[in-house]
Phi, psi and omega in degrees: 000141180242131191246158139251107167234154211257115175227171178279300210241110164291326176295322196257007171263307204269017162289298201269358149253050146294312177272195264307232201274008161294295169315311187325286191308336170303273197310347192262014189060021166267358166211177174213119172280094166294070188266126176272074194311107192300316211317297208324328181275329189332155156257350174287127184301332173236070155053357196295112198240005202220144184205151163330150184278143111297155216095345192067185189136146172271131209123181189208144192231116207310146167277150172309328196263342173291306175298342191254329184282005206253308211293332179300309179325286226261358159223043180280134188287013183277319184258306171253139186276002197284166188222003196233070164250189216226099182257164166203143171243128136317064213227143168285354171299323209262204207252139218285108169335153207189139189293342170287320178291320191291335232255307193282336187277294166314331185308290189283000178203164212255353190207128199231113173269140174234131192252127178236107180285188193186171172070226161263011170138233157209139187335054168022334169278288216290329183304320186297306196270005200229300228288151149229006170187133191274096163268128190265161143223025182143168181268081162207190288160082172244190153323298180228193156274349137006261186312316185317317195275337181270351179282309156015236165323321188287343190278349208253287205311320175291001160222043138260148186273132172115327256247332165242170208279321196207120178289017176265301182322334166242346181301318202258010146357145174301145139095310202296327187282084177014067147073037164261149186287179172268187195259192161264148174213160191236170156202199196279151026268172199288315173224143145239141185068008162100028155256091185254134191325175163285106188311319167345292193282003171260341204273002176084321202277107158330288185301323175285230157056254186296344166317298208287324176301337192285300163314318190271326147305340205260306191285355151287334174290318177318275188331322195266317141353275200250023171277315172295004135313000000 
């Protein structure tokens, strides 16, 4: 799998995915991550990627042509061969990420171009024309498309194969078994703080064991059901 992402700040996207098993899977070749500077397409002397709205308005709004030119740039087939691609805007508009949507975005595709906006967003043109779909990662209100897009990618990437050690690592996850929480899990010391593991997980017994890992998820799913009521 391959990401492209189109950014202002490329440095705070390939910081935080550059480490732990994002970084890895980067160096072991099971994904290859691309942050793309728009500023770099600018034709403004001083670099300039955002004007005034029309229509008025408060703010200042990315322009089409720096961003469509990034995009021509990175998927020109000389420079990327994938052919089974993805464009996405980060937008607080769009449908809300999901362990399902990551699961179908790896599945189905081999390159995931990502546009991470600033200002008050970006032209309605270049969206019409590149984009193919708008991912949220919740309902709020961030700076930029940055984090969104590193959230992304690390949620995409844990269901490509090399990229974690064992695909039980992520099949037995909150959220992958049509969106059950994970279980509580312990380690040593056996009590801590007047806190003791659950005799269950001490007991040998598998087959109990997993009943109970089974049970304490559906009642975590519950719990958590009805507070978001």
């Amino acid at each position: 799998m391959r990401f492209d992402i189109m950014t202002l700040f490329p440095e705070l996207v390939s910081g935080v995915l550059s480490e732990s098993i994002i970084g890895r899977a980067q160096k072991a070749g099971a994904i290859e991550v691309h942050a793309h500077n728009i500023r770099d397409y600018s034709k403004d002397k001083h670099r300039r990627v955002d004007d005034t709205p029309y229509g008025g308005g408060m703010g200042m709004l990315m322009s089409p042509v720096p961003i469509y030119d990034c995009y021509t740039a990175i998927t020109a087939p000389e420079v990327n061969p994938c052919t089974k691609r993805r464009v996405i805007y980060m937008s607080p508009k769009g449908e809300v990420l999901s362990q399902a949507k990551a699961m179908e975005l790896a599945r189905d595709y081999d390159n995931l171009v990502i546009l991470c906006g600033h200002y008050e967003g970006v032209d309605q043109r270049l969206l019409d024309e590149i984009v193919d779909e708008e991912i949220s990662i919740g309902n709020y209100v961030l700076t930029g498309g940055e984090i969104p897009a590193c959230v992304l990618v690390d949620c995409v990437s844990r269901m490509i194969d090399g990229v974690l050690s064992n695909a039980e690592c992520y099949e037995k996850e909150s959220f992958s078994d049509c969106e059950t929480l994970e279980y509580p899990q312990y380690t040593r010391p056996v009590e801590w703080r007047g806190r003791k593991v659950p005799d269950i997980l001490l007991s040998g017994h598998h087959a109990n064991i997993e009943k109970w890992r089974e049970e304490e998820a559906h009642r975590l799913t519950e719990e958590r059901k009805k507070k978001q009521k």
